[in-house]
Structures are given as C-alpha cells and as structure tokens.
N, C-alpha and C positions, 0 to 999 in steps of 0.2 A: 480574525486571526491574521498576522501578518505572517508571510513565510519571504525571508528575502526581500526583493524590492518590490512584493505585489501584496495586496489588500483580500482576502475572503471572507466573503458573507457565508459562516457556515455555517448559519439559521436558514437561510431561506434558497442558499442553494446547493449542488450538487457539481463538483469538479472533477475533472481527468487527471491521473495520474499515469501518466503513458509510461509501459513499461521497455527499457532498453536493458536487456542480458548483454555483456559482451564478456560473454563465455563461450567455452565449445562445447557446454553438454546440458546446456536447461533443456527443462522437458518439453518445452512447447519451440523456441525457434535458434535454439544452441546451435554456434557457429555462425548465426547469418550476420551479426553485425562486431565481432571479435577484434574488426578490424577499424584502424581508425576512419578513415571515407567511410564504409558503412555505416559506422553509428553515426557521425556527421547526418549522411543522406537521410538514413531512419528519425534524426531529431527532427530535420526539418521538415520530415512530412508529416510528424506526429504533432506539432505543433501547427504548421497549416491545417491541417484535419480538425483542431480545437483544442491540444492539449493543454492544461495549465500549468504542471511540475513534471518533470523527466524524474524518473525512479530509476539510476543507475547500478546494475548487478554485477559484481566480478565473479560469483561462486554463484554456483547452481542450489540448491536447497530443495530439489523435486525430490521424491522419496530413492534413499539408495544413492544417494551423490555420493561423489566422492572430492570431501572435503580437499581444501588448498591453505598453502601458505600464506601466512599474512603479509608474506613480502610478495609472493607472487599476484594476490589479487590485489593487492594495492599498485603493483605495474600495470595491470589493465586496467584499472579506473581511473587514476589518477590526470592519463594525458587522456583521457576522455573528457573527463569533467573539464579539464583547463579549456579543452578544443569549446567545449559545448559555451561555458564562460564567458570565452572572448568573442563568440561566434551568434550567440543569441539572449533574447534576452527575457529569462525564464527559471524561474526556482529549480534547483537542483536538489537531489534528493540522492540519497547513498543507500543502497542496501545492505545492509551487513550487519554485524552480531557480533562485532570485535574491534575492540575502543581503537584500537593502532589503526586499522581499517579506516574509523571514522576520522578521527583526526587529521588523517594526510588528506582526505576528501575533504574535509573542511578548509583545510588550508587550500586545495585548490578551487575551491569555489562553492562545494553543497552547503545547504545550507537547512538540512532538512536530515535527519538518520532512522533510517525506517531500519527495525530492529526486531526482527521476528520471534527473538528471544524474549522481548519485554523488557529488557536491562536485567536479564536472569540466567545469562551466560556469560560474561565479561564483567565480573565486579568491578572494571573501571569505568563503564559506559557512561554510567550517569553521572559522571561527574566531566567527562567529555563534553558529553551533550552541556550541561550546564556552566561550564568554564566559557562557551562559545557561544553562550545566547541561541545556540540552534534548537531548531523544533526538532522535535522526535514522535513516532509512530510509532506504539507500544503494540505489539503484538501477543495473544494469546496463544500461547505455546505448550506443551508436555509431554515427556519422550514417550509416553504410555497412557493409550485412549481407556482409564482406567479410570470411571467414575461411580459416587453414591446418587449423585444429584446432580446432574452435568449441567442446567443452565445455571444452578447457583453455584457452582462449583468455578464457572469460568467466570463470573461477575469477581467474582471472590479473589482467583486468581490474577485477575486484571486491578482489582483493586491493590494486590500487593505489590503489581509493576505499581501504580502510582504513589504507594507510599515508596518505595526506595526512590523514585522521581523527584518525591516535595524534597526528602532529607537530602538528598545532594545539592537543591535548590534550584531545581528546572521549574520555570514558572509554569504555574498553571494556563497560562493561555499559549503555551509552547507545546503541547500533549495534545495526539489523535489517539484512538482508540481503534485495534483492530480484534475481528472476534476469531481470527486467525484460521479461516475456512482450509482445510486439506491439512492441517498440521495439526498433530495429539488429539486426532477425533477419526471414530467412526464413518462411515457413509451416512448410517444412520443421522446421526450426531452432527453432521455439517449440514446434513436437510435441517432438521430442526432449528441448527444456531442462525441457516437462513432465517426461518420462520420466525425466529425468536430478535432478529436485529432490532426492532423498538426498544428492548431492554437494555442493549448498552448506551440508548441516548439518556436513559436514567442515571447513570455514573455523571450527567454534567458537561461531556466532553463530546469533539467532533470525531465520527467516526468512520474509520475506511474502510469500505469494502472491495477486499481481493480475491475471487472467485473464479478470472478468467480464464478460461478454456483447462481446468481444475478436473478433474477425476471425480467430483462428484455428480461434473456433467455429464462425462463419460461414461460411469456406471449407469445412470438416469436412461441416458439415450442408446448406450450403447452406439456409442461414434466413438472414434481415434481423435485425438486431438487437435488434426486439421481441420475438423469438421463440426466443432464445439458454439459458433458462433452466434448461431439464436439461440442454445443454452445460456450461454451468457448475457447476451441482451436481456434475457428473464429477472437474472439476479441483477442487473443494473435497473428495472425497473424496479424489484422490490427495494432496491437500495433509495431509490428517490422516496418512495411510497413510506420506506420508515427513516425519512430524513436524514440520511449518510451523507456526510459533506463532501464526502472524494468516493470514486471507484478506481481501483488500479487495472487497467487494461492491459491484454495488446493491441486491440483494432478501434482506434480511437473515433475512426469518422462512423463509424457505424453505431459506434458507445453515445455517441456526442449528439445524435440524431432523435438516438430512443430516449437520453435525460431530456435531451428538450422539447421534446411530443409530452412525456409523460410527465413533465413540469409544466407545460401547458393546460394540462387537464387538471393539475391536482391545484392550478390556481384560478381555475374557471367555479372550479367548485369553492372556494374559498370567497370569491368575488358573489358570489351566488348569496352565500350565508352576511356576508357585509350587506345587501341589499332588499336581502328579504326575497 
C-alpha cells in the first residue's frame, strides 16, 4: 500500500499511527498540543520515537463530546497540516467524518482520511476520498451497541462501508479497515472484537487497530487514563499477533518497542517452520 510519498508492506508488517489532537477537550491529552509549536514539537518527537503517519484531530469524538463547526475544526487543522507538510516528511492523515473537513485537509497536505463513521455520516465522503486518490480508514461505527450477532453483524457492517467505497470508486488498495474499538459497542463487545481482530483480515484488507489508552482499558484495570499504558501495549501486541497493519497510538516509543519484540518472535517462529 502506498500512502503518500512512502511504500507499506501490510502483509508482514505492523506501523505507527501516532495520534495528534489539537483540540481542547479529547479524552486522553485535550489542550496539550492545540497550539501550533506544540504540535510541531509533539510531531517531531513522534516521529523520532518511530512513528510512520500522523493522524491529525480537530474534534474530540470521546463519549459526550461536544461536536464543532466544520469551519471551526478545519481552522485547527488546516495550518497544522501545512506546518507538518512543509516541516517533515511523513504521511499525514486527517480525522474526521465530514467531506468539507476532508477536503481542506487534503488540499493542504493529508493524504490519508481516517473516518470513524465508515463513509456513513457525510454522504459526500466517498467520493472526496475518491476524486483525491487518498487512502481512507473505514471505521466500524453505530450510535447503539444494539446487537443479534455482533461479530457478524460488524463484518457486515464494515462490509457496507466498502461497498459505498467501490461505487464511488475508491480503489481497493486505498481502504484500511477499523473494527472501531470504544465506538457503538459494549465493554463486553470491544473485549471480544479484540479477541476476534483475525476476522477482519478475512474481508481482504489492512487493518487498524485504535485502542489506546480506551475505556476498555480503563474498565479492565480500573486506572484513569493517565495510567493506561501497559493496557495498551497488550492490545498492540495482540494487533501484531493477528496481523494489523497499523496501530493508532499516543506513546509511540513504547508502542514501537513492543511491535518489534513481538515481530521478533512471531518471525523466529516462522523461520523455525521454513527449516524444520
């Protein structure tokens, strides 16, 4: 898969998605980098740390947010994205769920529209995305953790984001798959969909896992969200273990450490079976 000006093997490895908010109210580090030197400082250490694509946020989406203008979050992202552009040199990625959103981001440099909706909020998304040859990152979404069959039920729904994806004509090798962990699911229900991540490598596509410092940790450990961090390293190992091509972070050198211990071993074992 190509995203932007860099190449991913999303067969055989596992990539950092380092996540910048510059907002003042996400759940895990709202207000710290809002401003433009902070996210500047935060890219660049995110990327020294090992990151491969910046996933830039203007609106917070943790449970209970309160939504923004699509003029307003396109003021925050926009000369962020340009700073990051001209400042380094590294796929950019947009968050959002609203084609006007995307678009101004695209024009200043993403190159990537991570879309927690699926293209199932903004009936113009997909055809953004596809007018612009940008990659997209489908998200598994639903306002109501209201299911008969939930791991078939979310294959299914993830299936539907990628048919509205082919008809607008987003190329098939431009689509990640997310199984949307903390969003239209249960506690219950985001353990299992951990559990259950081998299934959406069966839909065909690369898939991302966003889990960090997530409320299912929370619940799990019973820790605050400052203190989530070997929670998380958990689900980045099971992400490698059932071949996720990306995980979306926020502590990237700690993330970047445990994919390549735990890609160590799961190719020691591989190298084992090639030789008897």
């Amino acid at each position: 898969m190509r995203i932007g000006n860099k190449q991913f093997d999303t067969v055989n490895k596992t990539y950092i998605m380092g996540i910048l908010n510059v907002t003042p109210d996400s759940f895990s580090d709202g207000g710290k980098f809002n401003n433009l030197d902070n996210a500047l400082r935060q890219t660049d250490k995110m990327i020294r740390e090992g990151a491969d694509i910046i996933d830039v946020g203007g609106e917070s989406t943790r449970p209970g947010h309160l939504p923004v203008s699509e003029q307003e979050e396109i003021e925050r992202i926009v000369p962020v994205i340009e700073k990051i552009n001209n400042n380094f040199a590294i796929p950019i990625s947009i968050d959002t769920y609203k084609s006007k959103v995307a678009w101004e981001a695209i024009k200043a440099g993403a190159v990537l529209v991570n879309d927690i909706w699926g293209l199932k909020f903004d009936g113009k998304m997909a055809d953004v995305i596809a007018e612009n040859h940008a990659v997209c990152c489908l998200m598994h979404n639903r306002r109501e953790a209201v299911y008969q069959h939930f791991v078939e039920e979310v294959l299914r729904d993830l299936e539907s984001s990628l048919q509205t994806a082919h008809k607008a004509g987003i190329e098939k090798e431009n689509i990640i798959l997310d199984p949307g962990i903390g969003f239209g699911k249960t506690y219950e229900q985001n353990l299992l969909m951990l559990n259950k991540l081998h299934l959406l490598s069966g839909l065909g596509y690369p898939v991302l896992l966003g889990a960090s410092r997530k409320s299912v940790i929370g619940l799990t450990l019973d820790l605050p969200v400052t203190e989530r961090l070997e929670g998380t390293l958990v689900t980045t190992v099971f992400a490698v273990a059932h071949h996720c091509s990306f995980v979306r972070v926020h502590d990237v050198k700690e993330n970047k450490r445990v994919i390549d211990m735990a890609d160590a071993i799961l190719r020691a074992a591989g190298k084992e079976s090639k030789h008897g």
